[in-house]
Each structure stands twice: as C-alpha cells, then as structure tokens.
C-alpha positions in Angstrom: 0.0 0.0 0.0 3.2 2.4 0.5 4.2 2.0 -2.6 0.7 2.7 -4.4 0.6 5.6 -2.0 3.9 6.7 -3.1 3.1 6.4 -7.0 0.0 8.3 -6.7 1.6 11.5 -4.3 4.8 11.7 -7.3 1.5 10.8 -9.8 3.3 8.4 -11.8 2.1 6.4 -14.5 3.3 3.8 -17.1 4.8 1.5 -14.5 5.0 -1.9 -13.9 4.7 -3.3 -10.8 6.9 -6.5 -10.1 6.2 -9.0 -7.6 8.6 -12.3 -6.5 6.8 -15.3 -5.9 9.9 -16.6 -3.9 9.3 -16.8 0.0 5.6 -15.8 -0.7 2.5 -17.1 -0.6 1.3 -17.1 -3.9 -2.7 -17.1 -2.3 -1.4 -14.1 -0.1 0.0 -12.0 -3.5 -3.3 -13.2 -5.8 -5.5 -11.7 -3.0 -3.4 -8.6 -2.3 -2.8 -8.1 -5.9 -6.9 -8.3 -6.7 -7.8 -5.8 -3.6 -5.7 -2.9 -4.6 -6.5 -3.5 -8.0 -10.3 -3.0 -6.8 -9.5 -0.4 -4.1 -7.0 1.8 -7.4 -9.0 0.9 -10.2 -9.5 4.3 -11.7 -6.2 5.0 -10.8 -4.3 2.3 -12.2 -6.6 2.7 -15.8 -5.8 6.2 -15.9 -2.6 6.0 -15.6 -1.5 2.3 -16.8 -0.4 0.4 -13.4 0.4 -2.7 -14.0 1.4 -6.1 -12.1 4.2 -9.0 -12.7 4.3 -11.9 -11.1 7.8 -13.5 -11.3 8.4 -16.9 -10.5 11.3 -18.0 -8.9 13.7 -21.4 -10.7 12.7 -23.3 -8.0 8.8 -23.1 -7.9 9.3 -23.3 -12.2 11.1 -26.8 -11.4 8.7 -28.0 -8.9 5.7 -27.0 -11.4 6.7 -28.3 -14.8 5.7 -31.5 -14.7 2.4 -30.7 -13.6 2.0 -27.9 -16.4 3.6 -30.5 -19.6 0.7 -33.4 -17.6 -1.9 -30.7 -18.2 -1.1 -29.5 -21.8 -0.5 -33.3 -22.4 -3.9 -34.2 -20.9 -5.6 -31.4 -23.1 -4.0 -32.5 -25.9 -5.1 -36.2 -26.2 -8.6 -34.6 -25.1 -9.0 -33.0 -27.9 -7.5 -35.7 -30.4 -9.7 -37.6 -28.3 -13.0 -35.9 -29.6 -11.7 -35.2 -32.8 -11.2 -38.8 -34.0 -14.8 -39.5 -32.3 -15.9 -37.1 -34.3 -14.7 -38.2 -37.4 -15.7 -41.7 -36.6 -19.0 -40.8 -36.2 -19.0 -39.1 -39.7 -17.8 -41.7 -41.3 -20.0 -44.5 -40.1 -23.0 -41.6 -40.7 -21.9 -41.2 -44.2 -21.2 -45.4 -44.9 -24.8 -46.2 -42.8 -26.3 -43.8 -45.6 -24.6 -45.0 -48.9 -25.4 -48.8 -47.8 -28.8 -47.3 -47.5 -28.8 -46.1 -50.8 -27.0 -49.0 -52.0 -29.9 -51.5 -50.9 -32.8 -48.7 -51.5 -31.2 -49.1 -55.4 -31.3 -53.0 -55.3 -34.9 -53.5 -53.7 -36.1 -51.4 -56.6 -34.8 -53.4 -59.1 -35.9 -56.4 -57.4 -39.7 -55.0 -57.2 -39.1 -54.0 -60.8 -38.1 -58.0 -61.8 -40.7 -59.3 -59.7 -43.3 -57.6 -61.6 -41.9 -58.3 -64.6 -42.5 -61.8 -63.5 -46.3 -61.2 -63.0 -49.0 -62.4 -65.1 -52.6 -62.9 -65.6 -53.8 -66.0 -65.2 -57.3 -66.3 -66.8 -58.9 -63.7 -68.3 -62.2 -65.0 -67.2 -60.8 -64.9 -64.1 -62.0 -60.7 -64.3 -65.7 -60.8 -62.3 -67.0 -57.8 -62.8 -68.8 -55.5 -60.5 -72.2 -54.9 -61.1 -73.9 -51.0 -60.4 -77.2 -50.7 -61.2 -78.1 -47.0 -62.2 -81.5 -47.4 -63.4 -83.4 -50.4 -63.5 -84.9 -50.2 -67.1 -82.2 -48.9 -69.0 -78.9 -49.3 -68.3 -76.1 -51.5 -66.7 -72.3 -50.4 -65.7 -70.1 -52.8 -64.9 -66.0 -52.1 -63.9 -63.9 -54.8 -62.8 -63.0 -55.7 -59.2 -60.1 -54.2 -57.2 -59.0 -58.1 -55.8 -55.9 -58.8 -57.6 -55.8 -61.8 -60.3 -52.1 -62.2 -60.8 -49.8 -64.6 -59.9 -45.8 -65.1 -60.1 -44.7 -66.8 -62.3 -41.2 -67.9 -59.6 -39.3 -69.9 -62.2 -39.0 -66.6 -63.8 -37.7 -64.5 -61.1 -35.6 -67.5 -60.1 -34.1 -68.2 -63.3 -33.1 -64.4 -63.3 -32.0 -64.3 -59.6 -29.7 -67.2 -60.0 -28.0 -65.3 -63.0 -27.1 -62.3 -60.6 -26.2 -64.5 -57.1 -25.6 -68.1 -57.7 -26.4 -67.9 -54.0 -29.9 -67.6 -54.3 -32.1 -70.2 -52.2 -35.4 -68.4 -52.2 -37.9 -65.8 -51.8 -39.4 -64.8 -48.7 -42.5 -62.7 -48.5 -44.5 -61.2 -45.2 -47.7 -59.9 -45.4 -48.2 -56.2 -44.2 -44.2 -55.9 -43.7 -41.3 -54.9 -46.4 -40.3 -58.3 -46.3 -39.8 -59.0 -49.7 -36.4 -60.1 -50.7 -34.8 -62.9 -52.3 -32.9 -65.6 -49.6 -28.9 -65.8 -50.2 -27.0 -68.3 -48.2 -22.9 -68.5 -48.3 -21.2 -71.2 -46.5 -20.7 -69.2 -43.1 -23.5 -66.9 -41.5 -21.6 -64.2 -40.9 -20.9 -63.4 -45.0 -24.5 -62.0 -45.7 -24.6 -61.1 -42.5 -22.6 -58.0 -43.5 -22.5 -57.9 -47.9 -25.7 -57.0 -50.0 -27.7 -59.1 -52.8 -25.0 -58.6 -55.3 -22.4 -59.4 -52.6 -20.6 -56.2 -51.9 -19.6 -55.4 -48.7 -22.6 -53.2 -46.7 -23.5 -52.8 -43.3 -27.2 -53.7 -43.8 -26.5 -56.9 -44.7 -28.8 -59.2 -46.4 -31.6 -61.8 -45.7 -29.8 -65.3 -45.6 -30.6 -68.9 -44.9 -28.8 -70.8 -42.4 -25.3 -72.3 -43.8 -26.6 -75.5 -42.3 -29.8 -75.6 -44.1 -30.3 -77.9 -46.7 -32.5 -75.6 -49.1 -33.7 -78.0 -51.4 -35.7 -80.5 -49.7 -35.6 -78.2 -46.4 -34.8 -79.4 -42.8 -37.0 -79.8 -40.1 -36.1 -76.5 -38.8 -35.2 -74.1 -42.0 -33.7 -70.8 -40.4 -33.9 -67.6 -42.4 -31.7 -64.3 -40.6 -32.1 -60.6 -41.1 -30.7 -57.7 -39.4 -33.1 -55.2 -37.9 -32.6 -52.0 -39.9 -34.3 -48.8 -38.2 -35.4 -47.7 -41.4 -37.6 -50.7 -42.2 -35.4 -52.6 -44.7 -34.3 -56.6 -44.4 -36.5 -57.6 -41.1 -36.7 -53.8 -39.8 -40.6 -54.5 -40.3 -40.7 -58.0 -38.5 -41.7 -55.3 -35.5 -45.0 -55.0 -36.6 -46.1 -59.2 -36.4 -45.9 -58.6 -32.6 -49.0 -56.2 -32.7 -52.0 -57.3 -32.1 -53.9 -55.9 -34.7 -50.8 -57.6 -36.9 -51.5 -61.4 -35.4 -54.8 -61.0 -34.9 -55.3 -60.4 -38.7 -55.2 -64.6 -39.8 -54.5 -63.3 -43.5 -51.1 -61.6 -42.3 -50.2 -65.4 -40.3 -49.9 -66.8 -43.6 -45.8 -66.5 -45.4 -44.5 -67.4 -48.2 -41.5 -68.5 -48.7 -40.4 -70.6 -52.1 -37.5 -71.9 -53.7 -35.9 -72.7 -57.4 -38.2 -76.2 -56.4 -40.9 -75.3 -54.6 -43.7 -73.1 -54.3 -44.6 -73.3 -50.6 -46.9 -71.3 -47.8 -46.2 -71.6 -44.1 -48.5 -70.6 -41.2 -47.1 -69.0 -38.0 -47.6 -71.0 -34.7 -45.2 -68.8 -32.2 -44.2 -65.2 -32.0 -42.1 -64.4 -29.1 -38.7 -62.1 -27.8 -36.3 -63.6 -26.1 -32.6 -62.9 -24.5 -29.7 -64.2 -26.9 -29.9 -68.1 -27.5 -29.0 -70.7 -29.6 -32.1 -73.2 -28.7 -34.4 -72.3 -31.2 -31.8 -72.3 -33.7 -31.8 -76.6 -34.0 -32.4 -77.4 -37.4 -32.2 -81.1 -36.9 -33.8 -83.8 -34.6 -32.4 -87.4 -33.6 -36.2 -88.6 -32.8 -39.6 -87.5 -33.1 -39.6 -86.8 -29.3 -36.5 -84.8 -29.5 -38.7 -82.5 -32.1 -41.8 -82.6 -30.4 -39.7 -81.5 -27.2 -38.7 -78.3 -29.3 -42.0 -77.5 -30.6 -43.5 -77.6 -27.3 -40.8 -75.0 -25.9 -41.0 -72.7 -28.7 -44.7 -72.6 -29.3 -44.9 -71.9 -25.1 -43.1 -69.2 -25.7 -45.5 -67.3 -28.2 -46.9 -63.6 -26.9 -50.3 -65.3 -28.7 -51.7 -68.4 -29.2 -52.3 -69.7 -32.8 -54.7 -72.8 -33.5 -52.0 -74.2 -36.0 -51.3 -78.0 -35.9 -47.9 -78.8 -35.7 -47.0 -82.5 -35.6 -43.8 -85.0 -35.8 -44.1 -84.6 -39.4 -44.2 -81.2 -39.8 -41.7 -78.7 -41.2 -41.3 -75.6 -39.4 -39.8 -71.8 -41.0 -37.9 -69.5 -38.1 -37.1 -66.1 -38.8 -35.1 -64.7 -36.4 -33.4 -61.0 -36.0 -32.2 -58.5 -33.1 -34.7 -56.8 -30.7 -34.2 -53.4 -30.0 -30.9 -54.3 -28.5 -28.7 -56.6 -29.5 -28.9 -58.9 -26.0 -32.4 -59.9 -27.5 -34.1 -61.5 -30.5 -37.3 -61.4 -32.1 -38.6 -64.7 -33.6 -41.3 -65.9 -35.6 -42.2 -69.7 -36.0 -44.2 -70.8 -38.9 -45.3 -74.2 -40.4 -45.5 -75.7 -43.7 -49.1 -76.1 -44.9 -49.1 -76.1 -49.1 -46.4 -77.2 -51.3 -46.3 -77.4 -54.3 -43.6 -77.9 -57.7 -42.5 -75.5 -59.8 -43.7 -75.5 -63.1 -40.6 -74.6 -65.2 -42.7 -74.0 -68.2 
C-alpha cells in the first residue's frame, strides 16, 4: 500500500509493478494483488499500473511436470473428440450409402418381380355390377382383388444369374419383407455384404449355412438384421402387434425356392434374450422334435390354433430386438407345397 501511495503523491504512470513469488504465498500475493486492483481501479486505468508476477527457478522446477501433464492431458482430449468425431462421420456417411445401395437394389428387385407377374385367366375378371336405373342401363368395372400370380421360375431363373447364391424368396404380409434368400457357407458373409455381394453394413436376408435348401430341414432358419429404417426384417416389428397377429391373413408367409412353391403358417411369435435353442435345425427322434416344438410354441406372446406335428416342417425367422442382447422370432409351419412348373 506504500508504494501505491507513493506512485500516486509523485503521480506516476506507465509503470510496472513486479512482484517475487519466492518466499511468498502465492494465495497471499493473488488476494493482495486483486484488492488494490479494486480499491485503485481508476487509478491504475488512468494511468497504466500494471502487475508481474515473477516466478522463482525453483517453484518453475517443482511445477513443470504438472504444467507438460496438463497440456499433455488437453491434448489427447482433444484428439480424443476429434477422432470421435470423425468416426461418427464416417459410419454416418457409410450407414447412408449402404442405405442407398440396398434402396437401389430392392427397386430393381420390385421391378423384376413384376416383370414376373402375369394374368392367369382372363375369365378370371368378375366384374362389379352398379345398377343405375333399373330399365335402362347397366355399368359394370372390374373388381379391385388382384388376379395375378408369379410366375417364380422366372424371377428364379433371373435371380440365379445375378447370385448363384440364391435359395429363395421370402415374403411377409403387411411388412417390407420382400427379398430374395442368399445363403454362403458361413453366416456371418451375408450377415454384413448386400444381394449382389458387396460389402454393406445392412446386410442381407440369408438362410442358415446348415440348411439344406432343397428339400428343407426340419427346422429351416432364415436371418435378417433389424434395420431402423424398415429394410431386411426392420418390419418384423409389426407381427408382434396385435392388430398384426390378430389379422389370420397376415399369419400366412410365403417363402419358395428354385423347387418349390410353398406357404407356411405362424404358430409362435415371441422375444427372447440371446440363445442358440431355437436355432436346432435337426432332430435325432420324433420326441426330440416334439420336445422343441412344445418349448418354442410356449413361448408365443399369442396363441395360434395351428397344428404342428412330428411330421411337420417348421420356417424360423429370427433378428435383433431393439438391443442386440435380444431376438425377435417368428415360427411358422408348412401347410401347401407345391412344384415348380418350369414352363
């Protein structure tokens, strides 16, 4: 304060005041630096008082260490969140090419599958019938229920020319399931490459590599990851509705091959944490399969009057939940088969 007063009696200005940290208290100089500054701040703004703090080798030496730790520390903090960053951009910008990748082959896929329908009859056309007046005059216009069928040897034929891979086709009422069934030697192949087996994150809907998919096991498994926008089995979400399940027309998938054109009828829906038991796809005795039937049908959310016997061959879809420690699975059983006419 002596000095201050002195500076101010001689009014002197443009001077730096310079303080020695050694055999001080650095707490006692911060708080006796901040008060005068308070108690003199017209003072020292009018006439440009300033303060330095000069720190002694010692107290330097002691403190180094700590100051590289802290710029070190800051450092990898920020490299930290910068490659995070990055990462995240990166997987953004690959989730939404695959996207685009797959939204480019499903539409050429709906484009071949229509190419592949047909009319059956032309009889088959029973028209509706308005009467506008009684005596003179009749319109008719035909009816909105559809009259065409696929013609699968087609689509197959084609298919098979693009992926030798392909096994099937796999359809789901009231979903966008809709996709040709690949299957590879190892699960984990489709699991991450599309139809036309490029790499992609969405992956692809594939039959079980220990699936025989010509004359079918007893248990024929057909995987699909869970895609938030609704493509592969991003829709299998909505057969656990009831309005979905309660709808008998939706319980009813098809699912062909090269072979076989072939209807299955669901019997279980259910959710369950991450397990390999439903996943058998072959029995050593009618009891052994009857034994699995029973624990997968008392797992359905809903019960389904669908006979299921020794003989029987069952279709299991299976995919993630809404995290990956679960899995969604539907159950259905064979009920109409027939061959392919090739003609």
């Amino acid at each position: 304060m002596v000095v201050i007063e002195e500076l101010m009696k001689n009014n002197k200005s443009n001077i730096t005041i310079e303080i020695t940290e050694k055999n001080n208290e650095l707490n006692v100089i911060f708080n006796s630096i901040n008060y005068i500054k308070k108690t003199y701040h017209k003072y020292f703004e009018q006439n440009k008082i300033r303060f330095k703090l000069t720190y002694s080798k010692e107290y330097k030496k002691n403190n180094f260490f700590k100051q590289v730790n802290f710029k070190l520390f800051t450092s990898i903090l920020v490299l930290v969140i910068l490659i995070s960053a990055i990462t995240i951009g990166l997987d953004t910008y690959i989730q939404y090419k695959d996207q685009n990748t797959i939204d480019d082959e499903i539409i050429e896929l709906d484009d071949l599958f229509e190419q592949y329908e047909l009319v059956k009859n032309i009889d088959d056309f029973e028209p509706d019938i308005t009467i506008i007046d009684a005596d003179t005059e009749v319109n008719t216009k035909p009816k909105t229920k559809s009259v065409y069928y696929t013609n699968f040897a087609g689509v197959f034929k084609t298919l098979l020319e693009k992926n030798k891979d392909t096994v099937g086709w796999l359809e789901v009422k009231n979903t966008k399931i809709k996709y040709p069934v690949v299957q590879s030697d190892v699960n984990s192949y489709y699991s991450g490459r599309d139809f036309n087996k490029n790499k992609n994150k969405m992956g692809w809907i594939f039959m079980d590599y220990r699936n025989n998919p010509v004359n079918l096991n007893k248990n024929t498994i057909i995987y699909g990851h869970n895609i938030k926008s609704g493509i592969m089995f991003g829709t299998i979400k909505y057969i656990f509705n009831s309005s979905w399940y309660k709808n008998e027309s939706n319980q009813i998938i098809t699912f062909n091959t090269p072979t076989k054109n072939m209807k299955w009828k669901i019997f279980s829906i259910y959710q369950v944490e991450v397990t390999a038991d439903y996943l058998q796809n072959e029995f050593s005795s009618d009891e052994e399969y009857m034994k699995f039937i029973d624990m997968i049908r008392k797992r359905s959310i809903a019960s389904f009057d669908v006979e299921v016997n020794k003989d029987s061959k069952i279709l299991t879809l299976s995919t993630c939940g809404k995290t990956s420690e679960v899995r969604q699975v539907v159950h259905a059983v064979l009920i109409e088969s027939e061959d392919v006419d090739e003609d």
